[in-house]
C-alpha positions in Angstrom: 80.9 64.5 107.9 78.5 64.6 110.6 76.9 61.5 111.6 73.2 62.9 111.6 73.9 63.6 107.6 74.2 60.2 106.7 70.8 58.9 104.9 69.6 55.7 106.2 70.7 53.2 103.8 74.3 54.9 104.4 74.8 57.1 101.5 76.0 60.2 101.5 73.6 63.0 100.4 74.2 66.3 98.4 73.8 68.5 101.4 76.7 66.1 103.4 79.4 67.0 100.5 79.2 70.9 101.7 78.5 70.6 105.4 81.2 71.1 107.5 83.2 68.3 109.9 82.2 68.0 113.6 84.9 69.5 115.8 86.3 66.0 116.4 87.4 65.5 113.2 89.1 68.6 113.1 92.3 67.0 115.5 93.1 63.0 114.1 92.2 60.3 116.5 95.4 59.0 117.9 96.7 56.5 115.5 96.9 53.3 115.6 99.6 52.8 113.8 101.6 54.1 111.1 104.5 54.0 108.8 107.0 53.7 111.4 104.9 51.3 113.4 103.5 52.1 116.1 101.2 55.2 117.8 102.4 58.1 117.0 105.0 57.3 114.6 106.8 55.5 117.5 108.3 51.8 117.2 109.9 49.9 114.7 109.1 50.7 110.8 106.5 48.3 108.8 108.7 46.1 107.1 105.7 45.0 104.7 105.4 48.9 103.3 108.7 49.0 102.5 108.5 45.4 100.4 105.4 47.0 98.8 107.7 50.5 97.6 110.0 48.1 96.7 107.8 46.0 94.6 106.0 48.8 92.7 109.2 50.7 91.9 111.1 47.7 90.8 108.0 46.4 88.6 107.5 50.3 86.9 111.1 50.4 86.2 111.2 47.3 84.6 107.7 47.8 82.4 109.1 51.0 81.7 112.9 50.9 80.8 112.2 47.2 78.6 109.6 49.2 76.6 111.7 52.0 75.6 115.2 49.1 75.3 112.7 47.1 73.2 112.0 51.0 71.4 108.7 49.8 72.0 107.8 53.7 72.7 103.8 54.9 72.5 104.3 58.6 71.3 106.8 61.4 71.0 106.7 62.3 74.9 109.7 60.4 76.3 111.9 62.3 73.5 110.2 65.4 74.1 111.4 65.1 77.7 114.6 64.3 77.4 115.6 66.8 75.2 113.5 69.2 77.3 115.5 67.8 80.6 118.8 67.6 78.7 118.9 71.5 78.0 117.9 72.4 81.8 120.6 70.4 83.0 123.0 72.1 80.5 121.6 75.3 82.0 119.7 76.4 78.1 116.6 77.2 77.7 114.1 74.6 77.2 114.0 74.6 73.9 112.8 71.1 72.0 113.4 70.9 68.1 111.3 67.3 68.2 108.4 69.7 68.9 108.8 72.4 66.3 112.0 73.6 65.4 113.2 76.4 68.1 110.3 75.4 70.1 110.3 76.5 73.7 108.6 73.4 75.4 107.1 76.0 78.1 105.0 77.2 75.0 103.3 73.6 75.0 102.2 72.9 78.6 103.4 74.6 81.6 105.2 72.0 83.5 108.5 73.4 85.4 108.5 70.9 88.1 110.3 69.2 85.7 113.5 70.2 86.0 113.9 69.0 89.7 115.2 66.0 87.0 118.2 68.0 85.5 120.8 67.3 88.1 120.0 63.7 87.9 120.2 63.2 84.3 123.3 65.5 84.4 125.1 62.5 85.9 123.3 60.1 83.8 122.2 61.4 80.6 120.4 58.7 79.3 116.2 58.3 79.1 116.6 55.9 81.4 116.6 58.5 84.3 113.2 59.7 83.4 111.9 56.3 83.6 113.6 55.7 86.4 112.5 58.8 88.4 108.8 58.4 87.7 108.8 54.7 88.7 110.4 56.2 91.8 107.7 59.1 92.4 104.8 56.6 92.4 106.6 54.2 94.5 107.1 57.4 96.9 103.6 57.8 97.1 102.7 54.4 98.5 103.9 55.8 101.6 101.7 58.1 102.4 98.6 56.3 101.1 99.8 53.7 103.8 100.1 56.5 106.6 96.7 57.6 106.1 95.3 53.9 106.4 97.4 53.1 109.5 96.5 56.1 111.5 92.7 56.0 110.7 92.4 52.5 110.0 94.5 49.7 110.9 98.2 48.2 109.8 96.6 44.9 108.3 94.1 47.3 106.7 97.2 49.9 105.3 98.5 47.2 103.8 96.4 46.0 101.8 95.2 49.5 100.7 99.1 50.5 100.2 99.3 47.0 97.5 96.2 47.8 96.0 96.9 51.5 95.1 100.4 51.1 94.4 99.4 48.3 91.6 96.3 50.1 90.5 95.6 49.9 86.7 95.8 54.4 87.1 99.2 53.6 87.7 100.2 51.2 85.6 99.2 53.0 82.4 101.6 56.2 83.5 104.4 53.6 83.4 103.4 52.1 80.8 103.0 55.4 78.9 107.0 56.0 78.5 107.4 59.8 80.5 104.8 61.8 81.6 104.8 65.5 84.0 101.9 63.8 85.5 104.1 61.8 87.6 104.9 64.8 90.0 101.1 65.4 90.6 101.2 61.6 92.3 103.0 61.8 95.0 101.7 65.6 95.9 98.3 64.9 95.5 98.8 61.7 97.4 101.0 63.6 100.4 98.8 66.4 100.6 95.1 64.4 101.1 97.1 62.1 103.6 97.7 64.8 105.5 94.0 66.3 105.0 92.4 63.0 106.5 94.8 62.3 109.1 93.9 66.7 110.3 97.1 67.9 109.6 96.0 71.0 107.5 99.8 73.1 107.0 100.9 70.2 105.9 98.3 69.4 103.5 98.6 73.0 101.9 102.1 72.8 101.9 102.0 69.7 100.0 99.7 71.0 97.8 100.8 74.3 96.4 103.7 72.9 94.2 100.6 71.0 92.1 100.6 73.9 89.6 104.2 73.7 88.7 103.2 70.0 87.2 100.4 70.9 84.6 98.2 74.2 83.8 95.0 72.6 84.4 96.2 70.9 88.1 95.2 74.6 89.4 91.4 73.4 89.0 91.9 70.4 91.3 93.8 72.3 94.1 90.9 74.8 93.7 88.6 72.1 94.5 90.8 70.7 96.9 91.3 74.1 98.5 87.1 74.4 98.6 86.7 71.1 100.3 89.4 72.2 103.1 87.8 75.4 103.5 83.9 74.0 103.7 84.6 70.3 105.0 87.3 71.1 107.5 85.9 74.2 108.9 89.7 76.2 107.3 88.2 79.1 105.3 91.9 80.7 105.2 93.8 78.1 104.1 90.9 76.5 101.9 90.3 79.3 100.4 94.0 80.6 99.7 94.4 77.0 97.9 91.6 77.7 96.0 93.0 80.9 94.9 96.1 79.6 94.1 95.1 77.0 92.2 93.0 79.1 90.0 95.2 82.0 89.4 98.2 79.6 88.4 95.9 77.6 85.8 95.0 81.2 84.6 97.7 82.5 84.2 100.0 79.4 82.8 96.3 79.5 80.3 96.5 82.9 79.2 99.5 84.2 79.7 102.6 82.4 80.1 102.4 79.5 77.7 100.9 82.0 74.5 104.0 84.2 75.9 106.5 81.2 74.6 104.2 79.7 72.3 105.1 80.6 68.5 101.7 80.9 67.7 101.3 83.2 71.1 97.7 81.3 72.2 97.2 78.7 74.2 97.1 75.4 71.7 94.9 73.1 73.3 91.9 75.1 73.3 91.2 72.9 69.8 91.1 70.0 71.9 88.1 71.7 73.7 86.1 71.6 70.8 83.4 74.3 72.0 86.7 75.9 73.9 88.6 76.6 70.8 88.0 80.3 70.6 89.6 81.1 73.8 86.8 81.9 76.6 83.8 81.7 74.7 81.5 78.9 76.3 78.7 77.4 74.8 76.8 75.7 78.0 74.9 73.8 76.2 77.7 72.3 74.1 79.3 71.4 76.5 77.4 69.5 78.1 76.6 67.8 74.6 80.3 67.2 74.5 80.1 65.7 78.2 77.9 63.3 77.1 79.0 62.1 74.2 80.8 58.9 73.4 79.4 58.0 76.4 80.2 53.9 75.6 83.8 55.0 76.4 83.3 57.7 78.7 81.5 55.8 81.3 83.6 52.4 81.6 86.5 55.0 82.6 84.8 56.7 85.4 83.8 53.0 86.6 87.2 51.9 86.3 88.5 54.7 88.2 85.8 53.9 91.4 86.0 50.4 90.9 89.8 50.0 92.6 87.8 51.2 96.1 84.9 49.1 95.4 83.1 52.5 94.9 84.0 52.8 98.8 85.3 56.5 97.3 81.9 57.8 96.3 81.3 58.2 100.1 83.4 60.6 101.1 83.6 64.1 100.0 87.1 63.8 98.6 86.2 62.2 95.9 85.2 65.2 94.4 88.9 66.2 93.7 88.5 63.9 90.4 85.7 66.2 89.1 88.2 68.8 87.0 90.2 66.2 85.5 86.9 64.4 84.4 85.3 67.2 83.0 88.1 69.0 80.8 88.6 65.2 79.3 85.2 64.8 78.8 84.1 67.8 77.3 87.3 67.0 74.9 87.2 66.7 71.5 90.1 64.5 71.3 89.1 60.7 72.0 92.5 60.1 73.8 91.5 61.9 76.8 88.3 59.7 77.0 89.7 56.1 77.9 91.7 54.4 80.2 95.0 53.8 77.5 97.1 56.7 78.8 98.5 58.5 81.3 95.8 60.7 82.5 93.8 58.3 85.4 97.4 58.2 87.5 96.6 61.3 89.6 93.2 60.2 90.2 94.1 56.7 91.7 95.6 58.7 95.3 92.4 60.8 95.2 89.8 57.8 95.1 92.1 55.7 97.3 92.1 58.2 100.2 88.6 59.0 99.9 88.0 55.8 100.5 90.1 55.7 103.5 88.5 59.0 104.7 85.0 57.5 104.1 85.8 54.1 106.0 87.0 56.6 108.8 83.3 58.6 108.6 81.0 55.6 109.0 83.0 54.5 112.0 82.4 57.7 113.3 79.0 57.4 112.8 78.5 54.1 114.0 80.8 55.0 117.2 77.8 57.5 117.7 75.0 55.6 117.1 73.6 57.1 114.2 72.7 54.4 112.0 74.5 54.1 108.3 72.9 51.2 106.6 73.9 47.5 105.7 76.1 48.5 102.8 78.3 51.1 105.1 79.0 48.5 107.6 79.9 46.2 105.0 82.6 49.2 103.3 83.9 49.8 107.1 84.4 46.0 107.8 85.7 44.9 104.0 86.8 48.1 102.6 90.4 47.3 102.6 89.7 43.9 101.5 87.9 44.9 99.0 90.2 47.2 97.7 92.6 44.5 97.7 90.6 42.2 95.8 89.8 44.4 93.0 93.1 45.3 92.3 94.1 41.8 91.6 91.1 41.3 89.8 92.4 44.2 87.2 95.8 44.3 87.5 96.8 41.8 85.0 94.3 43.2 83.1 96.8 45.7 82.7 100.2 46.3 81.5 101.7 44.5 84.9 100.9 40.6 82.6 103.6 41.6 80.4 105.9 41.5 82.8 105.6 37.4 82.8 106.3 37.1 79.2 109.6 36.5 78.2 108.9 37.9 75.1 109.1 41.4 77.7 113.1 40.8 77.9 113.9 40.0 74.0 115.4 42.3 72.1 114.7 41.1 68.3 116.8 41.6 65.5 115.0 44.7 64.4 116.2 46.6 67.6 119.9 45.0 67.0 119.3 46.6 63.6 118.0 50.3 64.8 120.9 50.6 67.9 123.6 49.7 65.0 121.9 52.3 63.0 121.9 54.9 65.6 125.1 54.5 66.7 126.0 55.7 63.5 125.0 59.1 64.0 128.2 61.3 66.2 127.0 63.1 69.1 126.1 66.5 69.3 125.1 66.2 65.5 121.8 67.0 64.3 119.5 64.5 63.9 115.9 64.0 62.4 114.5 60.6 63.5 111.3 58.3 64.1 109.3 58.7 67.3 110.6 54.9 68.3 114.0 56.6 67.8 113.5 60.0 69.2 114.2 59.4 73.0 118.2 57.6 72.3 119.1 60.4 70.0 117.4 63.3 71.7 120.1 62.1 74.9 122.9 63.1 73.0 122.1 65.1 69.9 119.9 68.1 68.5 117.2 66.1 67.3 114.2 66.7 65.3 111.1 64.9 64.2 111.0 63.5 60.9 107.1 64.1 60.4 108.3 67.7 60.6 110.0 67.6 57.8 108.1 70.6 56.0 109.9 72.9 58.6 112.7 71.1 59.7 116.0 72.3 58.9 118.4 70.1 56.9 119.5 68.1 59.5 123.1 65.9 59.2 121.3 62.7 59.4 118.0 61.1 58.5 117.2 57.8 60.5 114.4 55.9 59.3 112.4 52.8 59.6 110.5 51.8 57.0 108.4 49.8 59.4 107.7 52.7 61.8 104.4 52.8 63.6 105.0 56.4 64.3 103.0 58.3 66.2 102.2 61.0 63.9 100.3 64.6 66.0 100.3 66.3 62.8 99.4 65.4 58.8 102.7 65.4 57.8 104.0 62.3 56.1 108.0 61.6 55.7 107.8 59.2 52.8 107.6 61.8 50.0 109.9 63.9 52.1 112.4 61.0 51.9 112.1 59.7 47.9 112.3 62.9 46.8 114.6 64.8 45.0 115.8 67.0 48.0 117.1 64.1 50.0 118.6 61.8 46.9 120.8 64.8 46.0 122.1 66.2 49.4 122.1 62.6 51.2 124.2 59.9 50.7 123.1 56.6 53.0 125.6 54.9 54.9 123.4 52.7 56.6 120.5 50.0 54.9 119.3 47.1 56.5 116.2 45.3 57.3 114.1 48.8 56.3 116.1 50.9 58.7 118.2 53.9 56.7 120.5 56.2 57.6 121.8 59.0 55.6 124.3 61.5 56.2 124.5 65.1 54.6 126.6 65.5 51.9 125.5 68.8 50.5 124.9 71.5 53.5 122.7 74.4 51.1 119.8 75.7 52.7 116.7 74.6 50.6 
């Protein structure tokens, strides 16, 4: 932004977010150094980058794939996924039976960039390659986090920034979280503003159009993205073709395509919106009672999400990219959305974290020029990175990264010896109706359903159950009655019972 725009205490001012950038920043200052080490990309590569890729995709993969051994899982998704993955790479339509029988997963959320994993899990069908591959997508986009820091910043600087945001408590809850689409918006989001900040506009559009192939509502952050290209960077074409794109693809994966496969032909989340539930009927002034409430929870998330730049984010206009995401949680009606617990801060941590780089780069600018930025800018130039650093170790073992250290992370108890001998029971390409902790093995290698589904299941060839099951239950369905009554003692006979873990196989194949 331009250096006469900064207030003199160094804050950034209303005015600043929509001005436009000073034809110097339009072309990148020569860098000082990058991911291959030197100016311009010239010299020998960073080895400390590639420790730090290392390090977070060896530490997700390990937090991940002991969670889902241990069948430690926290909802439905990662079976969702890989029965969704599974048919692609079979070449079948996506259609996911653990969702609703005959369910056509495209009728849920509009996520196609998905099946860039079908030819992986081809050759390895197993969950295991979706836990694999997301660990891998957010240790991809470490790199151009660092590429940003050492061309604008310096290498000392990029490296800290690149350990910071690659351990960042955002990240560490997607892989924590079993399987999410949201990985694919990490590494996008994190490649395209890279490319913003460093001037390299095609680039940054390029890397940013896929976005709406991750999620429906991604469209509202390349819109915003696409404004601040077209009104900070001086682009109106590009900016404003993101913007477009963005919106129309949200719109239509909204109104048309997902009602289109959706059984119940609408869009089912607009529930979740509360005031949103009767399609495109706003009530202002409920939302913005929504916004606000729950506040207690709401407002420890959005600090959490500024505090890994040490608020250095709120400086530059970037950071305005989080605003979408923020405000269809928020104006939510489901409390999961509100928190930090689950997946949905992980494509906010590249946003903040280049902002912040971006807004280190503006007050040197400014100070370069002599226009004067305040005590607490020259403090964020000077400590930024450092700062960064330090409040990512201050939260990350606040965080799922501690359970790394405890050995009880690498112990399968008997109760998982128990459910594998149970599940290995069941033949593949049987069908299958199963606990969510058991969803994801079966799903690999058989048609499986959801046993709080029951009500509209089909009668499936086996029924595995735990007794013990802390099942994540989306709907008010409860198996128990399902399972002691008369429908399932007469066509069932169990072949498996031990320590509250049943199997039962069909014996009796009429319809109900």
């Amino acid at each position: 932004m331009p250096a006469d725009r900064l207030a003199a205490d160094g804050s950034v001012s209303s005015a600043a977010v929509r001005t436009e950038i000073p034809a110097q920043r339009a072309a990148p200052p020569e860098p000082l150094s990058d991911a291959r080490g030197g100016p311009s990309g010239r010299g020998p590569a960073d080895p400390v980058l590639w420790v730090i890729v290392a390090g977070v995709l060896a530490a997700y993969s390990v937090l991940a794939v002991t969670r889902y051994l241990q069948l430690a899982t926290q909802s439905w998704d990662l079976g969702i996924f890989t029965e969704y993955v599974k048919q692609l790479a079979h070449l079948h339509a996506p259609i996911v039976d653990i969702r609703g029988p005959g369910f056509n997963l495209l009728g849920d959320h509009f996520h196609p960039i998905v099946a860039v994993l079908a030819p992986f899990f081809r050759l390895a069908p197993t969950p295991v390659t979706l836990l694999v591959a997301q660990a891998a997508l957010v240790a991809l986009s470490v790199i151009p986090v660092y590429r940003a820091a050492a061309s604008l910043l310096s290498r000392g600087a990029a490296r800290a920034i690149a350990a910071a945001y690659g351990f960042s408590w955002g990240l560490q809850q997607l892989a924590n979280f079993d399987f999410h689409e949201l990985a694919f918006a990490v590494p996008l989001l994190a490649a395209s503003l890279s490319a913003l900040v460093r001037g390299r506009i095609r680039a940054a559009v390029w890397w940013a159009l896929p976005l709406v192939l991750v999620k429906e509502d991604q469209g509202f952050t390349l819109a915003v993205i696409g404004l601040i290209i077209a009104f900070g960077y001086r682009r109106r074409a590009p900016g404003l073709f993101l913007a477009a794109w963005g919106l129309a693809w949200s719109l239509l994966a909204i109104v048309v395509i997902i009602p289109h496969f959706s059984p119940a032909h609408s869009y089912g989340y607009w529930l979740d919106g509360g005031t949103l539930r009767h399609g495109l009927h706003l009530s202002i002034v409920t939302l913005l009672r929504q916004l606000v409430t729950a506040w207690p929870t709401k407002g420890p998330t959005l600090v959490l999400i500024l505090l890994v730049t040490g608020f250095v984010a709120t400086r530059s206009p970037l950071v305005l990219a989080i605003v979408p995401s923020l405000l269809l949680r928020f104006v939510a009606t489901n409390f999961q959305y509100w928190g930090t617990l689950w997946h949905y801060n992980a494509p906010l941590m590249p946003i903040v974290f280049i902002a912040a780089i971006d807004a280190i780069t503006r007050i040197r600018a400014a100070r370069e020029l002599g226009r004067p930025v305040g005590r607490i800018a020259v403090a964020m130039e000077r400590h930024g990175a450092a700062v960064m650093a330090m409040a990512c170790a201050a939260l990350a073992f606040q965080f799922p990264l501690s359970t790394l250290w405890e050995p009880a992370t690498y112990t399968l108890g008997v109760d998982v010896q128990v459910a594998d001998a149970a599940m290995a029971l069941v033949p593949d390409g049987t069908t299958v109706a199963a606990d969510a902790e058991m969803l994801a093995p079966l799903a690999a290698r058989t048609d499986t359903f959801w046993l709080g589904n029951h009500a509209v299941n089909p009668l499936t060839q086996y029924i595995v159950c735990d007794t013990h099951s802390t099942d994540f239950l989306p709907g008010p369905a409860n198996p128990q009655p399902f399972l002691d009554g008369p429908l399932v003692s007469i066509r069932y006979q169990s072949i498996f019972n031990e320590d509250g873990i049943t199997v039962l196989r069909l014996i009796s194949p009429q319809r109900r």
